[in-house]
RODO-2510 file (C-alpha; in nm, 4 decimals, decimal comma):
residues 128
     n   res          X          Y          Z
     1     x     2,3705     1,2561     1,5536
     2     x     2,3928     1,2280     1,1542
     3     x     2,5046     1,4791     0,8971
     4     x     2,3350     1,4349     0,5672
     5     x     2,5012     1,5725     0,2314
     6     x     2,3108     1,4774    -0,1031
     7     x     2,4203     1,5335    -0,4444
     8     x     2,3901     1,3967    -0,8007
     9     x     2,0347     1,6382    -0,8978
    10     x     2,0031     1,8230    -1,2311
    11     x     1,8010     1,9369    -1,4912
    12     x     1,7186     1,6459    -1,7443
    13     x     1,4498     1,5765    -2,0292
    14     x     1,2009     1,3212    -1,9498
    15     x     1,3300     1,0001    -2,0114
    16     x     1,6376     1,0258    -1,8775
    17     x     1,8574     0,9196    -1,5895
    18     x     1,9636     1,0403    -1,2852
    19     x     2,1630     0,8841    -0,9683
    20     x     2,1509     1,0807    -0,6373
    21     x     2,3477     1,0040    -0,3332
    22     x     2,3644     1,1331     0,0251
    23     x     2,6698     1,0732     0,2019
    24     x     2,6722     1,0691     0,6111
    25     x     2,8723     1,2347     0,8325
    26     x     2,9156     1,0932     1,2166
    27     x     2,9382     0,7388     1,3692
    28     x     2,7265     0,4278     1,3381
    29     x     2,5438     0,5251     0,9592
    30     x     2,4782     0,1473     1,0027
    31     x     2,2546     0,2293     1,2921
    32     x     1,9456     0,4263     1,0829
    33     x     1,7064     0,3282     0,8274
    34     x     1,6766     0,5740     0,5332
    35     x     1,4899     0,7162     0,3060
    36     x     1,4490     0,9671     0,0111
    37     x     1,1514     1,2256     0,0003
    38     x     1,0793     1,4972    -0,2442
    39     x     0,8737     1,8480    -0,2189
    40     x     0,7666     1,9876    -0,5312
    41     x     0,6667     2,3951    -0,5213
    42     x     0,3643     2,4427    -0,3347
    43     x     0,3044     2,0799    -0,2264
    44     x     0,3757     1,8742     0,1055
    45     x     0,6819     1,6606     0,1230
    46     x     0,6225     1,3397     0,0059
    47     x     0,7328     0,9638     0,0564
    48     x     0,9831     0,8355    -0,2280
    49     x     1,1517     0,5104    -0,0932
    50     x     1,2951     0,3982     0,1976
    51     x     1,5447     0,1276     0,3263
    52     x     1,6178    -0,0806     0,6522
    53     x     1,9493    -0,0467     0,8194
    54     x     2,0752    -0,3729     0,6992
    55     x     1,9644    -0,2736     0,2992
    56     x     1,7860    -0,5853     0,2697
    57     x     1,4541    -0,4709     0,2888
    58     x     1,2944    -0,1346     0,1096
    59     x     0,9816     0,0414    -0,0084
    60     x     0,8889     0,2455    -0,2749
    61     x     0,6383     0,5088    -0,3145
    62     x     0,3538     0,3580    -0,6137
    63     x     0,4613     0,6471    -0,8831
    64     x     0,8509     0,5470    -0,8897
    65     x     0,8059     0,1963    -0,7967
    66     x     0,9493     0,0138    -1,1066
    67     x     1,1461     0,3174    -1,2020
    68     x     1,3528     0,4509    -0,8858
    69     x     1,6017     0,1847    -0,6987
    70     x     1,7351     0,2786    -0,2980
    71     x     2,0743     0,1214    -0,2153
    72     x     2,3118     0,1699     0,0480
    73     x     2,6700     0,0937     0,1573
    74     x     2,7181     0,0871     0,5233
    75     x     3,1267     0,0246     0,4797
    76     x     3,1104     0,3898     0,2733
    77     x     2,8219     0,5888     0,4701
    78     x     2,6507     0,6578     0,1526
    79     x     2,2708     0,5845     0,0100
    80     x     2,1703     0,6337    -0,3095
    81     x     1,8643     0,6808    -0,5037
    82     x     1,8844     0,5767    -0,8619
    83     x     1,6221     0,6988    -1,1059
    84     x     1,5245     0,6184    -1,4546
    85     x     1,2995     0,6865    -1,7019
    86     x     1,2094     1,0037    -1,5121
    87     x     0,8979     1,1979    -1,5769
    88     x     0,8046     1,5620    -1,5377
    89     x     0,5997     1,5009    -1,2262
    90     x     0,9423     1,3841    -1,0708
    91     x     1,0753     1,7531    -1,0424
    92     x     1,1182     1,8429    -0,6634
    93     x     1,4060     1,8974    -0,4099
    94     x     1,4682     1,5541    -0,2998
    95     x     1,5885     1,5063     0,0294
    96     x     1,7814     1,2437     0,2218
    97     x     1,6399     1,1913     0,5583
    98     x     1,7349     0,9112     0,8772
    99     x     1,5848     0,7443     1,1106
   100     x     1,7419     0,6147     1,4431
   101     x     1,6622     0,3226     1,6832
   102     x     1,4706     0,0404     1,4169
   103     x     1,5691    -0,3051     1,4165
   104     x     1,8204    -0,3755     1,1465
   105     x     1,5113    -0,5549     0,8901
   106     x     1,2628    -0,2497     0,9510
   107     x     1,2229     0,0051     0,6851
   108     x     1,1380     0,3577     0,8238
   109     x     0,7570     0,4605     0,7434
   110     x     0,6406     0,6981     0,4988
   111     x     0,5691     0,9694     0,6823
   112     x     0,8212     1,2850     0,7274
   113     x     0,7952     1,2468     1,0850
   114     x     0,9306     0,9609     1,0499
   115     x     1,2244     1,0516     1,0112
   116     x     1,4900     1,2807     1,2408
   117     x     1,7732     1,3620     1,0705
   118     x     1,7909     1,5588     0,7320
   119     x     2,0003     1,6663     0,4380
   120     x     1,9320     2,0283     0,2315
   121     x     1,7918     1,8446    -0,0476
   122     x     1,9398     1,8698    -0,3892
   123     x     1,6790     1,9552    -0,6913
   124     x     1,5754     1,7960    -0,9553
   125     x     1,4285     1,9171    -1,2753
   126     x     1,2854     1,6965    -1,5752
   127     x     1,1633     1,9209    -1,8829
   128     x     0,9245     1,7249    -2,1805
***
């Protein structure tokens, strides 16, 4: 089992930047693909990116493709979700999310039940 703890949200004007990371609690963070999904008020949860256990492979939801980069650091537990030149559809809680038993080049799917293990979400807010 995996704890997930983001952080890094905020209130920003479109335009701006924004770097959000989700630290793991437990054993063998090396062991789940991750991903990042957002919920905006009165909609479903939605896909955002995602990345394979190994970091080498990832995939990015068409409206932050270009704009939004996934990372990870296995040695430190932590992904992150980098995003720039953020919009006002952006605004949502965005949540960190994991998914066990893939082989180390798969990247998790887009769906949310995809994924097993979640964080509280952390929200962020981008005013025009």
């Amino acid at each position: 089992q995996v704890q997930l703890v983001e952080s890094g949200g905020g209130s920003v004007q479109a335009g701006a930047s924004l770097r959000l990371s989700c630290v793991a609690s437990g054993r063998s963070f090396s062991t789940y693909g991750m991903g990042w999904l957002h919920q905006a008020p009165g909609k479903e949860r939605e896909f955002v990116a995602a990345i394979s256990r190994s970091g080498g492979n990832t995939d990015y939801a068409d409206s932050v493709r270009g704009r939004f980069t996934i990372s990870r650091d296995n040695a430190k537990n932590t992904v992150w979700l980098q995003m720039n030149s953020l919009k006002p559809e952006d605004t949502a809680v965005y949540y960190c999310a994991a998914r066990p038993f893939l082989p180390n080049s798969v990247i998790p799917g887009r769906s949310s039940s995809e994924f097993v293990y979640w964080g509280q979400g952390t929200q962020v807010t981008v005013s025009s």
